[in-house]
C-alpha positions as CSV (number, residue, x, y, z in Angstrom):
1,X,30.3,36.5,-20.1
2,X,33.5,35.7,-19.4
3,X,35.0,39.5,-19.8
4,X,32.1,40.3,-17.4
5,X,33.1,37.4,-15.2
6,X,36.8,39.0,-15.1
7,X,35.6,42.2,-14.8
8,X,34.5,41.4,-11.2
9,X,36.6,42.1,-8.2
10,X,38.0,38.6,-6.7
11,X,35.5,39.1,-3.9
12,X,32.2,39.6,-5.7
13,X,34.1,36.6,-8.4
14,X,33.9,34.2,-5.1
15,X,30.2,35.3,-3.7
16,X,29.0,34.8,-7.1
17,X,30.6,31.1,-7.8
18,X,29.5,30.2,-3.8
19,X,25.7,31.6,-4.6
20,X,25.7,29.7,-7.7
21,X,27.1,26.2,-6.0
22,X,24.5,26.9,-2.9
23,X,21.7,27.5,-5.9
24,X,22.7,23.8,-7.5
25,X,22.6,22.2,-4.3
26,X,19.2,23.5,-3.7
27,X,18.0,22.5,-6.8
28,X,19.3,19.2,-6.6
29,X,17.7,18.3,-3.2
30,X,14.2,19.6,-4.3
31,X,14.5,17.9,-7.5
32,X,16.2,14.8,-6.9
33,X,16.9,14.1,-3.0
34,X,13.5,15.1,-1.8
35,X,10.8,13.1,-4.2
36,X,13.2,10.3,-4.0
37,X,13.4,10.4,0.1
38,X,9.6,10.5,0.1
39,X,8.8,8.0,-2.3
40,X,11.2,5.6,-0.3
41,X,9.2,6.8,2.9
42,X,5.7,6.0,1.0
43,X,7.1,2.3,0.2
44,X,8.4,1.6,3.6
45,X,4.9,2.4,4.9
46,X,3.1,0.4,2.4
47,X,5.3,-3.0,3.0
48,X,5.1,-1.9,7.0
49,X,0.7,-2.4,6.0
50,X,1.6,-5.1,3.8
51,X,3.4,-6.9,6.7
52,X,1.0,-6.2,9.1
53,X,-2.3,-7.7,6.9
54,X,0.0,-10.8,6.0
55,X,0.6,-11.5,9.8
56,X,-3.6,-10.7,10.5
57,X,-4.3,-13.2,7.6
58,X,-2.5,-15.5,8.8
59,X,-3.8,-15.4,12.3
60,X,-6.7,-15.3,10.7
61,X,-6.4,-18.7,8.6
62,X,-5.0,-20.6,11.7
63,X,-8.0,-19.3,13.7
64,X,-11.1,-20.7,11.1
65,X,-9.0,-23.9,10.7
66,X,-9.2,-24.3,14.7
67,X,-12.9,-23.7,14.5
68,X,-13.5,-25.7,11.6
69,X,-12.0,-28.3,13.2
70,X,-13.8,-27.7,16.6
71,X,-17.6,-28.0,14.8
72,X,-17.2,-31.8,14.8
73,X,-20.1,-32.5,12.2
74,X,-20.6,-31.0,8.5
75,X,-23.2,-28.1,8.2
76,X,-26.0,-28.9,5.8
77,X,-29.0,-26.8,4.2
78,X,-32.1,-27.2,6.0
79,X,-34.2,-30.3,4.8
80,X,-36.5,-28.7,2.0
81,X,-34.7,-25.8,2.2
82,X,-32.8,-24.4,-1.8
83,X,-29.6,-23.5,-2.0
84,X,-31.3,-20.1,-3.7
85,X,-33.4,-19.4,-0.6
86,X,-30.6,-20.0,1.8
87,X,-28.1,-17.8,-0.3
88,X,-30.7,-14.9,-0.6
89,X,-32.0,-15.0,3.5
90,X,-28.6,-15.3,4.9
91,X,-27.2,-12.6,2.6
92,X,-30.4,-10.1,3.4
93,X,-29.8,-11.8,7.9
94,X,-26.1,-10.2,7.3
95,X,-27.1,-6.6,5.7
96,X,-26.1,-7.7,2.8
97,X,-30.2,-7.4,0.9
98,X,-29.1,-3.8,-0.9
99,X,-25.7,-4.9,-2.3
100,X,-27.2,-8.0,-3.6
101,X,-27.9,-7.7,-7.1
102,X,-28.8,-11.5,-8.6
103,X,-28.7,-14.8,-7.6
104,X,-29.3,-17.4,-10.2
105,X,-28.6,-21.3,-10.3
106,X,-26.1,-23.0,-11.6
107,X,-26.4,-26.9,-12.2
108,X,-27.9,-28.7,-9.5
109,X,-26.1,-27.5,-6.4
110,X,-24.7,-24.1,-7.3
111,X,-25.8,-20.9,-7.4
112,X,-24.0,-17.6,-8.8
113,X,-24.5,-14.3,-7.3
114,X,-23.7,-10.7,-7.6
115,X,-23.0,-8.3,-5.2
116,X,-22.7,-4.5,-6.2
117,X,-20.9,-1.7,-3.4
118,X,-21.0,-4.4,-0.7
119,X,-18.5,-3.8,2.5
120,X,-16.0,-6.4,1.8
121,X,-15.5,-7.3,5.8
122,X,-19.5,-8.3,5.6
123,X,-19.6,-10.6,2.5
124,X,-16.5,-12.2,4.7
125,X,-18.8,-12.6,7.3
126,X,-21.5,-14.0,5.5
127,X,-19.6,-16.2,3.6
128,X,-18.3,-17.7,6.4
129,X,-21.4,-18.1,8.5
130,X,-23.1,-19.8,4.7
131,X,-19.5,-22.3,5.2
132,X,-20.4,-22.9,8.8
133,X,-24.2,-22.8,9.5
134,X,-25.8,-24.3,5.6
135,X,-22.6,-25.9,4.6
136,X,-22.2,-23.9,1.7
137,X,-19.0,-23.1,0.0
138,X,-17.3,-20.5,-2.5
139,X,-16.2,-22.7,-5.8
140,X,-15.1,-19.3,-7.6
141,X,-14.9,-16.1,-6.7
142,X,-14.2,-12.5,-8.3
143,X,-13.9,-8.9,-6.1
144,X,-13.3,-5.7,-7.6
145,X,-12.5,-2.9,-5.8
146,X,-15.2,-0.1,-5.8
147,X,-15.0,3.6,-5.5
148,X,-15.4,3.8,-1.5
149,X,-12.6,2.2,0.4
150,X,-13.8,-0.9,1.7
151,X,-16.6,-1.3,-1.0
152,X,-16.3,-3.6,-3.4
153,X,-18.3,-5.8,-6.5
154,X,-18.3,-9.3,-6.5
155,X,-19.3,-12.3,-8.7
156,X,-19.6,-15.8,-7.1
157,X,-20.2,-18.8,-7.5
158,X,-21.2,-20.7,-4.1
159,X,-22.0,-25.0,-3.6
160,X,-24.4,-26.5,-1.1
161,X,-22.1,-29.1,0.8
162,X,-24.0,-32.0,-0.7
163,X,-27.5,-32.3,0.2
């Protein structure tokens, strides 16, 4: 190779050494510069979301602590009304009827329930108008994400305010 090499006239020597530097570089920057650019990209992005949810949750918390404190009195469950009954109308009220899966009780005051491909924003909503209109609250909760953004599984385990 290196006879070969010598063998060369000093110009053709010099185009082949230049095309062979201007070969590394290129393999360089498609192998090494350019995943690693992108993948710096993608994770500026992500935190850029990351930041901006963070900032909407907490708006978010500040706002239902206002209107919790703005409702004056605690909500309650209907006189005669089960914990059961309330849990399954007010899920089926917010378009929840298909996701909903089970509801069974649990002690005297709690009931568990699972949800199956529910939007997550709803059960939100429903959860919170369960907090603010029966006076039932969330003890334990457990979401999994499901296959269609936004979708998600959920186990739960929900407490009438003390009827």
């Amino acid at each position: 190779m290196m006879a070969w090499l010598q063998g060369l006239e000093p110009r053709e020597r010099r185009l082949l050494v230049l095309g062979t530097v201007a070969l590394l570089v290129m393999f360089f920057y498609l192998v090494a510069w350019e995943p690693l650019a992108k993948g710096v990209e993608a994770q500026r992005h992500q935190h850029q979301q990351q930041t901006a949810l963070l900032h909407w949750m907490e708006q978010s918390t500040a706002e239902a602590k206002r209107l919790r404190a703005a409702t004056g009195r605690p909500a309650r469950l209907a006189r005669g009304q089960s914990l059961l009954a309330a849990v399954d109308r007010t899920a089926r009220s917010n378009q929840l009827g298909d996701a909903l899966k089970r509801v069974q009780p649990d002690g005297d005051n709690q009931a568990r329930v699972w949800l199956e491909g529910a939007s997550f924003d709803r059960i939100l909503r429903w959860l919170d108008a369960l907090e603010q209109q029966q006076g039932v609250h969330v003890v334990n909760s457990v979401f999994e994400a499901g296959e269609e953004p936004g979708r998600v599984d959920a186990r739960l385990v929900l407490a009438s305010g003390g009827e």
